[in-house]
C-alpha positions in Angstrom: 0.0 0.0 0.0 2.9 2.7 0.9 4.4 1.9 -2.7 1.1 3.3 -4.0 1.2 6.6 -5.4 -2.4 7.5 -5.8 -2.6 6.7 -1.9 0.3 8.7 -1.3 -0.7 12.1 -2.8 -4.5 12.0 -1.0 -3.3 10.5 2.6 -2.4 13.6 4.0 -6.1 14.4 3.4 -7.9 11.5 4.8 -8.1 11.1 8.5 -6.6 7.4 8.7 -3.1 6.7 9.3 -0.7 3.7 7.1 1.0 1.5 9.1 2.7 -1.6 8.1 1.1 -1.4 4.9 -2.2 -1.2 6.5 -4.5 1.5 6.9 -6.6 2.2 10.4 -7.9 4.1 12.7 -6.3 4.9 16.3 -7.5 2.3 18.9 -9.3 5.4 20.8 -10.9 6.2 17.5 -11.9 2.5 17.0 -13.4 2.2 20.7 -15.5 5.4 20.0 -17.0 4.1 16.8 -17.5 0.8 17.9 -19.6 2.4 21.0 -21.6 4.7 18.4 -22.3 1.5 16.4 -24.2 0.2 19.2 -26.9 2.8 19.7 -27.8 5.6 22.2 -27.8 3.0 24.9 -24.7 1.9 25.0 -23.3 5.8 23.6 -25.7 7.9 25.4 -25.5 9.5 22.2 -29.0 10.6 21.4 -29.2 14.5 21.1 -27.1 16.9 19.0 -25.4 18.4 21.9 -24.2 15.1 23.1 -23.4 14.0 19.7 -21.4 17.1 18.7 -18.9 16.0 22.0 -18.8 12.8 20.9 -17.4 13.7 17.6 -15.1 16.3 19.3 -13.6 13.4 21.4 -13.1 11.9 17.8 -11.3 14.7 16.6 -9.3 14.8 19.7 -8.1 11.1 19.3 -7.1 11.8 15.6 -5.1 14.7 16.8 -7.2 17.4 14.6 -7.3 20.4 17.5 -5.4 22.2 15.5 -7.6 21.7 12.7 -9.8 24.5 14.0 -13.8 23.6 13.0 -16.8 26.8 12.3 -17.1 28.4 16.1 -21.1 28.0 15.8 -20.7 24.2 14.4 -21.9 23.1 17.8 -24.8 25.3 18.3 -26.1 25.0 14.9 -25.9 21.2 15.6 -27.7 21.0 18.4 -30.5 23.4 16.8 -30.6 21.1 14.2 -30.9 17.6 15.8 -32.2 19.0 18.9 -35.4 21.5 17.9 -35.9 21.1 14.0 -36.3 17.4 14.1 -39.5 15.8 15.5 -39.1 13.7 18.7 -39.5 10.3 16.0 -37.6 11.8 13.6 -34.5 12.6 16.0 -35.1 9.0 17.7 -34.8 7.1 14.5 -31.4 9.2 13.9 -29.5 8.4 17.2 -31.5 4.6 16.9 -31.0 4.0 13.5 -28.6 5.9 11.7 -25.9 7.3 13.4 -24.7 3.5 14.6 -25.2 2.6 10.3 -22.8 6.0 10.1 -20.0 4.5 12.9 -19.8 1.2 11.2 -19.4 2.3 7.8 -16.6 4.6 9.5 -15.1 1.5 11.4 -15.3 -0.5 8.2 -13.3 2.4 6.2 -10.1 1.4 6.0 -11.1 -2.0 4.7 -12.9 0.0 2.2 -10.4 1.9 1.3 -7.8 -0.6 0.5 -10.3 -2.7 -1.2 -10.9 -0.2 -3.5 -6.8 0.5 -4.1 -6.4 -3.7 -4.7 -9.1 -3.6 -7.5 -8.9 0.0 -9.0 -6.2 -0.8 -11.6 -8.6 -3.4 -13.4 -11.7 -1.7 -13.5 -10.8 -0.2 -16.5 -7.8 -1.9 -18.2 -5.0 0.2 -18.6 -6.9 3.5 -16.9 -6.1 4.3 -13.6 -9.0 4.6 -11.0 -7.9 4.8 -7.7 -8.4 7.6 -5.3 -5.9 9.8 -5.5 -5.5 14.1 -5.7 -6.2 15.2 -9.4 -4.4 17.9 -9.7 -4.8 20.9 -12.4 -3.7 20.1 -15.8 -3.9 16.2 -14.6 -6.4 14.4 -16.6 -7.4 11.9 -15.2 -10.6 9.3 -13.6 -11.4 8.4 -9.8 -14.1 5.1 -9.7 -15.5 5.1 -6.3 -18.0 2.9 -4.7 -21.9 4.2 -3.7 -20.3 2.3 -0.3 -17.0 4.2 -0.1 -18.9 7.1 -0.7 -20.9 7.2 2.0 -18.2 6.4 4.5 -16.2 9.2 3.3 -19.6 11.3 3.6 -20.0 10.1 6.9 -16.4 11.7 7.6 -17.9 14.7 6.2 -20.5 15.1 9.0 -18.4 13.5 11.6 -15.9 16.5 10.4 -12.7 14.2 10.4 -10.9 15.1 7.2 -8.0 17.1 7.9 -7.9 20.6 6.5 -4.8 22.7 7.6 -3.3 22.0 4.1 -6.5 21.9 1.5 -6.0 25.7 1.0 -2.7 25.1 -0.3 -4.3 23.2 -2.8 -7.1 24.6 -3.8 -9.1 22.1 -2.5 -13.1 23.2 -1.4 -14.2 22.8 2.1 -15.5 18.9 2.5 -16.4 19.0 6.0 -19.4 20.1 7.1 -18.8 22.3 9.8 -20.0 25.7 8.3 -23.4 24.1 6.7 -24.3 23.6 10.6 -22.6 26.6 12.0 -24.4 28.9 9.2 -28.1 27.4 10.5 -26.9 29.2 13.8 -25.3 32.5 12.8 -27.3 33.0 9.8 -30.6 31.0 9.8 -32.9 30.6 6.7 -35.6 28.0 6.3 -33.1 26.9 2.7 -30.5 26.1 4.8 -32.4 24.1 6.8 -33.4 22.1 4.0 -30.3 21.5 2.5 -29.3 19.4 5.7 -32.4 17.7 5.1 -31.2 16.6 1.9 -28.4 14.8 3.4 -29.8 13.2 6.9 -32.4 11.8 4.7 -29.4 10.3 2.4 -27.8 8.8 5.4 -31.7 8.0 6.2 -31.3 6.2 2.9 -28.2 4.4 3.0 -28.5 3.2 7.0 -31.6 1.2 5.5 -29.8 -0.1 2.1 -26.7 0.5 1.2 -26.0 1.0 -2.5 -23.8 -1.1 -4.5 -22.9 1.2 -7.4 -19.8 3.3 -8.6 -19.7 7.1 -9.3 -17.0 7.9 -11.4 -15.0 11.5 -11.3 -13.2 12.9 -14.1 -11.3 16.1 -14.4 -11.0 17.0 -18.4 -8.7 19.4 -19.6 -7.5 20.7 -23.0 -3.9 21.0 -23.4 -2.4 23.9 -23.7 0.5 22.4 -25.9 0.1 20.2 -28.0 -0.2 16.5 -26.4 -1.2 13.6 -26.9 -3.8 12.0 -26.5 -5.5 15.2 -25.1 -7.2 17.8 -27.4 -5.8 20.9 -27.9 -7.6 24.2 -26.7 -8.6 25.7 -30.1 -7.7 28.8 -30.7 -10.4 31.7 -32.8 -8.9 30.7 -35.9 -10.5 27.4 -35.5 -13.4 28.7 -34.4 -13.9 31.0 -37.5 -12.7 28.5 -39.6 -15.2 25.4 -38.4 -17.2 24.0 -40.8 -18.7 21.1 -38.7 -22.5 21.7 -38.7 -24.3 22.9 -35.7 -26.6 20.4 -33.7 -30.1 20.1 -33.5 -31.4 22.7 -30.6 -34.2 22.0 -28.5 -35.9 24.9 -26.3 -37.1 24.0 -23.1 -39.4 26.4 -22.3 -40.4 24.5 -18.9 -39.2 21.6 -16.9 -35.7 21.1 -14.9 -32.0 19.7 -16.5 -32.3 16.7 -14.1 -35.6 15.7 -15.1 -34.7 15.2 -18.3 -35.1 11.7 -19.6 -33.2 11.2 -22.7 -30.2 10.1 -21.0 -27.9 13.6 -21.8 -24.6 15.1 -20.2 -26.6 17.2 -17.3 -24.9 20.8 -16.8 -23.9 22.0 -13.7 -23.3 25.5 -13.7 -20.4 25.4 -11.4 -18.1 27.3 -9.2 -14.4 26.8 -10.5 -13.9 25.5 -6.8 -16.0 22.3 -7.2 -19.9 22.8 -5.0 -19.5 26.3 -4.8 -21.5 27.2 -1.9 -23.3 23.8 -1.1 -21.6 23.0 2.4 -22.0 26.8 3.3 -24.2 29.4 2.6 -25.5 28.8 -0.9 -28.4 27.6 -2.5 -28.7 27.8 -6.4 -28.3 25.7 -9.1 -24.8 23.7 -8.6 -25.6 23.7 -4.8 -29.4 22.0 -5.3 -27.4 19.5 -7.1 -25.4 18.0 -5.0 -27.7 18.4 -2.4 -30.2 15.8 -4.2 -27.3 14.2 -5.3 -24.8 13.9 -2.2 -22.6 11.4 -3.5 -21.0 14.6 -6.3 -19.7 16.0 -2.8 -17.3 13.1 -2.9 -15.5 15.1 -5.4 -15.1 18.0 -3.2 -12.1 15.7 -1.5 -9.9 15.4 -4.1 -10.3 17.7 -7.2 -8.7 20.8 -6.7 -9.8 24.1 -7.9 -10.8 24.2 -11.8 -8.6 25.9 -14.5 -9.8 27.8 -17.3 -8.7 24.7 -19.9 -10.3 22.3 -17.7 -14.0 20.8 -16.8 -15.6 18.0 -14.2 -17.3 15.2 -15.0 -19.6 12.3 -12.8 -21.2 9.6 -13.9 -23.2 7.1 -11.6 -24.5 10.0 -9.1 -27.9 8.8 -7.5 -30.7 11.1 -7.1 -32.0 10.5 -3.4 -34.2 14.0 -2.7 -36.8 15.7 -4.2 -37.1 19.6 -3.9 -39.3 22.5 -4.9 -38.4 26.0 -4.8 -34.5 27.9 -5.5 -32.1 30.0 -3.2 -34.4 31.6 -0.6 -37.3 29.4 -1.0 -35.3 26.3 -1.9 -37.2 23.2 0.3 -36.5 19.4 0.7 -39.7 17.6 -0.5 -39.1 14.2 -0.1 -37.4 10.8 -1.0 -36.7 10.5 -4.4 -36.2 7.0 -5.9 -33.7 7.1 -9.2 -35.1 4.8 -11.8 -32.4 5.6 -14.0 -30.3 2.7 -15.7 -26.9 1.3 -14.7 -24.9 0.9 -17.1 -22.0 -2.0 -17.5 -19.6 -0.7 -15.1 -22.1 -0.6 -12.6 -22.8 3.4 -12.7 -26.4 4.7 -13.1 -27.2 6.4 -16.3 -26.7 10.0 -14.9 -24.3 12.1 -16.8 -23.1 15.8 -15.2 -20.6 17.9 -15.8 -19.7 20.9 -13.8 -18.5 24.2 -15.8 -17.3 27.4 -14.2 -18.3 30.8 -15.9 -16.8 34.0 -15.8 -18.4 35.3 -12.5 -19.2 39.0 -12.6 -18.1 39.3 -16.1 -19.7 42.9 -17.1 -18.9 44.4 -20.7 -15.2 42.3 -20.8 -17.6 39.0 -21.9 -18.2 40.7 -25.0 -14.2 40.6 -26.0 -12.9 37.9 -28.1 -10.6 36.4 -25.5 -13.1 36.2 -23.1 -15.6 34.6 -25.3 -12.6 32.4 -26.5 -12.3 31.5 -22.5 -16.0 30.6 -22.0 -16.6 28.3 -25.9 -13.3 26.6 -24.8 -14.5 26.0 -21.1 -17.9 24.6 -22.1 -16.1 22.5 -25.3 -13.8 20.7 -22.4 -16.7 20.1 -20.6 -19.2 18.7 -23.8 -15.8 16.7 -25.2 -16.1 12.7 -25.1 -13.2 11.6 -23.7 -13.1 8.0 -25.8 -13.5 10.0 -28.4 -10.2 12.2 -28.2 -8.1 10.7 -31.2 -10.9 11.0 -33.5 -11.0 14.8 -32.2 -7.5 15.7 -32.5 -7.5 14.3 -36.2 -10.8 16.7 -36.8 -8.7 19.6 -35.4 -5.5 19.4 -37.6 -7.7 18.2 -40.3 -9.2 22.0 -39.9 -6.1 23.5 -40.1 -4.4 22.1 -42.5 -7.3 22.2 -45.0 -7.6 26.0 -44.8 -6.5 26.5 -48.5 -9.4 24.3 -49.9 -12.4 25.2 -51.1 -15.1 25.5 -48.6 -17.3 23.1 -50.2 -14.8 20.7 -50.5 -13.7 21.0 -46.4 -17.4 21.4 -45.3 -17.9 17.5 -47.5 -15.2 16.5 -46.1 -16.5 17.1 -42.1 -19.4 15.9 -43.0 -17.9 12.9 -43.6 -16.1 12.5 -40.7 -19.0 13.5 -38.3 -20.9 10.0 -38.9 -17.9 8.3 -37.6 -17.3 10.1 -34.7 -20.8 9.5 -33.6 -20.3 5.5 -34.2 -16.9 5.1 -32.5 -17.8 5.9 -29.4 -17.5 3.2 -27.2 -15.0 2.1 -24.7 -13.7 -1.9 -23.5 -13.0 -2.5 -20.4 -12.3 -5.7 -18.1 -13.3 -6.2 -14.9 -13.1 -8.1 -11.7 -15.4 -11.0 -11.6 -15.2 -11.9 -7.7 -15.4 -8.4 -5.5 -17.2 -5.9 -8.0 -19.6 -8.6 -8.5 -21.8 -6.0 -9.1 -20.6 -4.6 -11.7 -22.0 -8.2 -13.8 -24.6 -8.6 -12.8 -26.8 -6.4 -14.4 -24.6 -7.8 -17.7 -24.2 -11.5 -17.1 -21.3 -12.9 -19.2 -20.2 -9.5 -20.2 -17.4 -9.2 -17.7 -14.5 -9.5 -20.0 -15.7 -7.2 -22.8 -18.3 -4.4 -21.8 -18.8 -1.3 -23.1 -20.2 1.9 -22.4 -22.3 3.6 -25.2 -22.0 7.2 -25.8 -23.7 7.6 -29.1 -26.7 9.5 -28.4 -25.4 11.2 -25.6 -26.9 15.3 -26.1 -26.3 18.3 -23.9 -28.7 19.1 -21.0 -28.0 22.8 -20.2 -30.1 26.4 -19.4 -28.8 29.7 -18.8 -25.3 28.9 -17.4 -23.1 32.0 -16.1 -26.2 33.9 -15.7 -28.5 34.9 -13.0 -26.1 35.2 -10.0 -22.9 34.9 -12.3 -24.6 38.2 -14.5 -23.6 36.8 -17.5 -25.5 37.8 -21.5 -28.1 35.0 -21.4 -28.5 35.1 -25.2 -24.4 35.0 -25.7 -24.2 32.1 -23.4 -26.7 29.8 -25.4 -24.9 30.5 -28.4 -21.4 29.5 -26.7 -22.8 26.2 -25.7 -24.7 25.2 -28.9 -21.3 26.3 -30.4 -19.5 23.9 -27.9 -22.3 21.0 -28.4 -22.0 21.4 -32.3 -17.8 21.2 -32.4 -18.2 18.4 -29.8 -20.1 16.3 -32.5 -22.5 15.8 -29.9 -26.3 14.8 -31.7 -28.6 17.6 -29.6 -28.3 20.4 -27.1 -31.4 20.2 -25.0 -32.6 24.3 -23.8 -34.2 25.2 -20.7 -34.9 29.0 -20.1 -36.6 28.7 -17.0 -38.7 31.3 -18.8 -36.2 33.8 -18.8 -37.6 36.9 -21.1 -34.6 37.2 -23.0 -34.8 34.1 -24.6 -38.7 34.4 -25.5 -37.7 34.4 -29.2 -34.9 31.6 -28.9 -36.7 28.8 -30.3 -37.4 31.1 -33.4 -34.1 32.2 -34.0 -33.3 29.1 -33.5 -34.8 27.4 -36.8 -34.0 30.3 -38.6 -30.0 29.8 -38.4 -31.0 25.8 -39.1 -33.0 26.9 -42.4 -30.0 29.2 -43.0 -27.5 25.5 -42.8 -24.6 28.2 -40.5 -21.7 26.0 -39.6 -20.0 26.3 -36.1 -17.6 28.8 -37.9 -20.9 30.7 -39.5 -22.0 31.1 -36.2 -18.8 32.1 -34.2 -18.2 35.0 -36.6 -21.3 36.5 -36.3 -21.5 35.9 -32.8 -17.7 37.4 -32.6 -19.3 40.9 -34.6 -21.8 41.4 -32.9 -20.1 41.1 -29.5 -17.2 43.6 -31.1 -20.4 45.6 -31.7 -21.7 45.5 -28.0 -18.5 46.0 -26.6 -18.2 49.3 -28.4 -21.1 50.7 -27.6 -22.5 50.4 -31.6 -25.2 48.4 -30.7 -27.3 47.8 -27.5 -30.1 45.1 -28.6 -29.9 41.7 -27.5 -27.9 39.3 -30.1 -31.5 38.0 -30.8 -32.7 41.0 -31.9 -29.5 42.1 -33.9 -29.2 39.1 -35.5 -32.7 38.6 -36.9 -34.6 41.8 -36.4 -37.6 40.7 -37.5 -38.2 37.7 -34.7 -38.6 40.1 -32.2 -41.0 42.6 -33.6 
């Protein structure tokens, strides 16, 4: 286990300590948990107050003092457990739950080096294993729905070390401030974000799942390398003649209701979560409230780059919710129905993209546009699809000197067999990740994971709090989608007034058969335009006057 690098560069950030090639908990730590596993009567754990000092003897034993938690964390968790919960509701918790919480703690370090023995052949030649993805590292992390919630449980048990995750760029991952903030702060949405996850561990303390997640940090190289995609420059851009996908408005309805199975946009914080184990409560923060097990990723990927983008796969849905920020409320279990697919993940795609926060008249310059196309084309990019990419790319520059209906045939062409060969083998264990065959009997030595009609999912990213142009944004990420090769970008406005005309405008660039590179340059004008001052009508309105009389 000490030889192990991936191990090596996330230790210092888990609360377990290697020893003779083994990890474990100190014996006090062991003793602690083992009483918590046994219920309030043996613990006399059964309020907040109580519990918060039992998890502060925790802390001690692990030597984290210095590791200094939110100075409210123990009122707030008190207030919680001890006068929002129901006397049934807080019973069940100390009965029921926290002792399911302290044994998947105690079992931890077998879970952990479980996961390290078997995470080289999940995917053959790909490694899996837990590990700090750093910037400019591309790279995937498989976890198990199991693993997951241990290391969740750390979460609320606030035992991962944090002195050094600053240094890092690493979010917070305990959840010390989410209680602390119900204290200092209160509103009823933050309330019900902690309702979203006790009713998770309400969920997994009765069945434990036996799915993976997978994490992924995508970036496009700066230089050119093998087997990554370059980040495209404007020329390519303005030169694309890859044809722009079908566009689907969305004029009600929520991204993660959709049900045809497409890459699900998170409209994230470069510093993965944002706000979702403090204070806020909008779009990226719902979403991994509903879906806890994406706060897994919080551990170990690092603040994101320009270049780069994060993707899950396998994230389960527990919660249902109505309501956003302010009047945000937990509404009840929800039970994900979605497919697993053959390495044991559900069918849930999501992939968090950072905007330009604050952005003001510089989005409307060409290197900041340049910024936000590339940032949502890392995050829309197949990854089994890179080669194929890369050969699109030079194919576009070095056919700048033909004609453009000779280059605009040949992309055609090649568009077909991006969208075939997509797929990706991989071998797997047939004894411990059982799981992973059963849903695929006799499949275990050759399965694959099909990408092919895999669309966008996305709505007004790097608006509303980020204040970013609503109708500039859509036409980034249709850009994106389209030079992606993906087959649709599905369109929720959440009724937004700017984009009343969208669908419109819309069909009239189809009819009109723009390529990416059509698009981009009149997108680039008109910004050149706004920037200036020459112009101060929406792109919809500039571009096709008419739509909006």
């Amino acid at each position: 286990m000490e030889n192990r690098e991936d191990l090596r560069s996330i230790l210092n950030y888990l609360p377990l300590k290697l020893q003779s090639s083994t990890l474990s908990w100190p014996n006090p730590v062991i003793e602690a948990l083992q009483a918590l596993s046994k219920g309030p009567s043996h613990s006399r754990v059964g309020s907040g107050e109580v519990f918060f000092l039992a998890i502060a003897d925790i802390r001690n034993s692990l030597s984290l003092s210095s590791h200094r938690l939110a100075s409210s964390f123990s009122d707030g968790f008190a207030l919680f457990f001890d006068e929002f919960l129901t006397r049934a509701e807080a019973a069940k918790w100390f009965q029921e739950v926290v002792p399911v919480m302290a044994s998947l703690l105690l079992r931890l370090p077998t879970l952990l080096e479980s996961h390290y023995q078997y995470s080289d052949i999940i995917i053959v030649g790909v490694e899996t294993g837990l590990r700090l993805l750093q910037s400019q590292q591309a790279g995937i992390v498989f976890l198990s729905q199991e693993l997951i919630a241990a290391l969740l449980s750390c979460s609320l048990f606030c035992l991962f070390p944090t002195s050094n995750r600053g240094a890092k760029h690493l979010p917070t991952i305990n959840f010390d401030y989410l209680f602390a903030n119900l204290y200092t702060s209160y509103h009823e949405s933050h309330e019900n974000k902690i309702k979203c996850l006790t009713h998770y561990f309400e969920r997994i303390s009765s069945c434990t799942p036996t799915g993976f997640v997978s994490f992924e940090r995508k970036v496009l190289s700066l230089e050119p390398s093998l087997p990554l995609v370059s980040y495209p420059d404007t020329n390519l851009w303005s030169k694309s003649h890859v044809s722009l996908c079908p566009f689907e408005v969305c004029s009600s309805g929520l991204i993660e209701d959709q049900l045809r199975g497409a890459l699900e946009v998170d409209f994230a914080n470069k510093y993965l979560g944002g706000g979702a184990l403090s204070r806020g409560c909008v779009q990226e923060e719902i979403r991994f409230m509903i879906n806890p097990e994406l706060i897994a990723g919080m551990l170990f990927l690092p603040s994101m780059s320009d270049n780069e983008a994060i993707e899950f796969v396998g994230a389960e849905r527990f919660s249902n919710y109505t309501g956003y920020a302010s009047t945000f409320r937990y509404s009840g279990d929800h039970v994900d129905g979605r497919e697993v697919d053959s390495l044991g993940r559900r069918m849930t795609r999501i992939v968090a993209i950072d905007a330009l926060p604050g952005p003001g008249k510089r989005q409307y310059k060409l290197d900041y546009l340049l910024r936000e196309v590339n940032k949502a084309f890392c995050g829309f990019l197949d990854t089994s699809k890179y080669p194929q990419y890369q050969m699109l790319l030079e194919h576009n520059d070095s056919s700048e000197g033909q004609s453009g209906n000779e280059d605009a045939r040949d992309i055609s062409e090649t568009r077909p067999a991006l969208l075939e060969d997509c797929t990706t083998s991989s071998e797997m264990h047939k004894d411990r990740y059982s799981n992973l065959t059963e849903t695929n009997p006799g499949r275990a030595d050759n399965m694959e994971v099909d990408n092919t009609d895999v669309g966008i999912a996305t709505g007004n990213w790097g608006c509303g709090a980020f204040g970013g142009d609503p109708e500039v944004k859509t036409v980034i990420q249709w850009l994106a989608a389209s030079q992606a090769f993906r087959p649709f970008i599905a369109y929720y406005t959440f009724e937004l007034k700017e984009l009343r005309n969208l669908d419109q405008v819309c069909e009239w660039i189809m009819a009109h058969k723009w390529t990416v590179g059509d698009l981009w340059t009149m997108l680039v004008d008109y910004c050149s335009k706004r920037e200036k001052g020459e112009t101060r009508l929406g792109f919809i309105s500039w571009l096709v006057p008419t739509i909006s009389r």
